[in-house]
N, C-alpha and C positions, 0 to 999 in steps of 0.2 A: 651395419653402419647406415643403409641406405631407409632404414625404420628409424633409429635415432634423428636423421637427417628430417624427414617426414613430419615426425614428431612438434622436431623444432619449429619448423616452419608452421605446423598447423596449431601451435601457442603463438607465433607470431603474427597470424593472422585472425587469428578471436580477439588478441589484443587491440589489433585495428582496428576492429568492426568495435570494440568498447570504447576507443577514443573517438571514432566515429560518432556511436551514438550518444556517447555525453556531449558533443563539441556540440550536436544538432541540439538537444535538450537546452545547454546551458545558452546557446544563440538564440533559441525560440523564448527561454522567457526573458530576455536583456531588450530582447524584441520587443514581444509583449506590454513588458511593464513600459518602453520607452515611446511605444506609436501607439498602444492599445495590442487586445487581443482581436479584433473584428478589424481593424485599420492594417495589419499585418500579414503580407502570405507567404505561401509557403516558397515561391520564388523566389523573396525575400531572405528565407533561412539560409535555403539551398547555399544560394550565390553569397551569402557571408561565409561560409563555412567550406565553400567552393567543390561541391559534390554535385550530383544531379539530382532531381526531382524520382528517375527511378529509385535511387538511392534511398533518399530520403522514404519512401515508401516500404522499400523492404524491411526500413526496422518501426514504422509505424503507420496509422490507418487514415491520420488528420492532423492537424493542428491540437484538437481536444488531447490526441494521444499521447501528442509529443509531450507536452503540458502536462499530464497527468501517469504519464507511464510508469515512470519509477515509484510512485508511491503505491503502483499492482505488485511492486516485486514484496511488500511488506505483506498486503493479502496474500500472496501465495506462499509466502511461508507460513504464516496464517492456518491455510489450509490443508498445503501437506500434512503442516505437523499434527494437528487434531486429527488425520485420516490416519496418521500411523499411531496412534497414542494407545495404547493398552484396552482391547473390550471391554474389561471389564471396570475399568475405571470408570469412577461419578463421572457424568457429564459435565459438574463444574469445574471438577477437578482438570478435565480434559483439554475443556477453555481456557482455561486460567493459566496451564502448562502452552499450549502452544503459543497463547496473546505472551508469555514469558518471553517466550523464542524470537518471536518477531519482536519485543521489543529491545530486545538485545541488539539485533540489527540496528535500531533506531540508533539505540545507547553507543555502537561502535561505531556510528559514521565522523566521518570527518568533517574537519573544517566546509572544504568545498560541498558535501550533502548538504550539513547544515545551514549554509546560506541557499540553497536551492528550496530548502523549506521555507524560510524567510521569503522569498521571492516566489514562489508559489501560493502559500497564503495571503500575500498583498494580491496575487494576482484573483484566486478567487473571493476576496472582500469584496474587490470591486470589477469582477465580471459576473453577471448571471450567469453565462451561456456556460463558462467553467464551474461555477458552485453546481447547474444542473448536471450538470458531466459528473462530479464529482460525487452526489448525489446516487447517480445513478452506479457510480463506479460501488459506491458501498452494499448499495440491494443488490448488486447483482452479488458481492462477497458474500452476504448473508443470506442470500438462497445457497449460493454451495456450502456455506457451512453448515447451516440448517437439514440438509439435503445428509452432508453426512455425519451429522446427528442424530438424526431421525432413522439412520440405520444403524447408529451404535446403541439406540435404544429401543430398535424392535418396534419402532410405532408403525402401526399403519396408516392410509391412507387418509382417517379422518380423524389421526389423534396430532392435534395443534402443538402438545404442547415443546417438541424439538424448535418449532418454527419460535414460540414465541418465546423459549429460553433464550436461541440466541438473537434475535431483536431485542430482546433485554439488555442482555450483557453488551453486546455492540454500541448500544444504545448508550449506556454506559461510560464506553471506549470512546465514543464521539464526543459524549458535554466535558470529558476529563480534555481529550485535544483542543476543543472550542476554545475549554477557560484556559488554556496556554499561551493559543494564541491571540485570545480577548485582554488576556495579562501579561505579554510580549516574553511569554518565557520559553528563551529556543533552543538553549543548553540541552542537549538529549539525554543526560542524566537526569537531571529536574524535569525533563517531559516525563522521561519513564516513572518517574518517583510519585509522580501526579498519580499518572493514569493507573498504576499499582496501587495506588492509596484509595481511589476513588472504583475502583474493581475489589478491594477487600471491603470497604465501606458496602456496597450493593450486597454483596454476596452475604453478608451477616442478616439482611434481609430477604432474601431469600427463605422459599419455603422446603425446609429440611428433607421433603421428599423429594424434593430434584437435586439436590446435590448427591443424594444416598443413589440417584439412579431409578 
């Protein structure tokens, strides 16, 4: 009883800590887009959302993080899922299956996600200091992907071409998101449907010995 009992309790309090950190996320950009993102701190968040600044800390590193956190949880499915995807499968094949995964994520978010993207993208349009963060958030996904592509295909140390398949393909994945949000379309079926359409579009150009492996 005293395990069931345990149990409960320790679903009750992940769930806290998840209303916790969206109530911070969804306060930091209302923030943001309302004072600016450089006009804005973190003292600011805390005390709207009435937690402390340790708090606030244990579930992110800065203002950049808070801002841009949740769109890591799409690269690490991302990630996982190509490190676990079949040896022997094509490397594009492998791509194409996990960027699937993750966009299913995208494809199931709700109402509330989907405005956090709308309000996230306004917010890097017109912040530099977030499109650099943002920026950076991508090279650092495509060094671990590349990283573990480059050992699902056996390259060594000075064979390129893991790194610049997936700089390709992401690269890809980026002008598909750009033109969505350059053509204000934030439905996550129609994002996915893009970024799908303009990832098999690429890959037909592709040279037939990197898909074959």
């Amino acid at each position: 009883m005293s395990g069931e009992f345990e149990e409960r309790a320790g679903g009750l309090r992940e769930r806290k800590k998840q209303r916790t950190r969206w109530a911070l996320i969804d306060t930091a950009l209302d923030l943001f887009l309302a004072k600016g993102y450089e006009a804005t701190t973190i003292d600011e968040i805390v005390a709207a959302v009435d937690v402390s600044q340790r708090t606030f800390f244990r579930y992110f590193a800065g203002k950049e993080d808070v801002a841009l956190s949740f769109l890591a949880e799409y690269d690490q499915i991302l990630i996982t899922v190509l490190a676990e995807r079949p040896p022997a499968e094509p490397p594009i094949v492998a791509l194409r299956a996990a960027l699937h995964v993750s966009l299913g994520a995208v494809q199931d978010s709700d109402e509330e996600h989907t405005a956090r993207f709308r309000k996230l993208r306004r917010l890097i349009d017109g912040t530099p200091p977030l499109a650099a963060g943002q920026l950076r958030r991508f090279f650092e996904t495509e060094q671990k992907l590349a990283t573990i592509m480059a050992r699902r295909m056996g390259a060594g140390l000075a064979d390129m071409r893991p790194y610049l398949l997936v700089a390709s393909f992401l690269t890809v994945v980026r002008v598909a998101f750009d033109g969505c949000a350059r053509d204000e379309v934030i439905d996550p079926a129609a994002v996915v449907l893009r970024v799908e359409e303009l990832v098999a579009l690429a890959i037909e150009t592709l040279p037939g010995a990197w898909s074959a492996g």
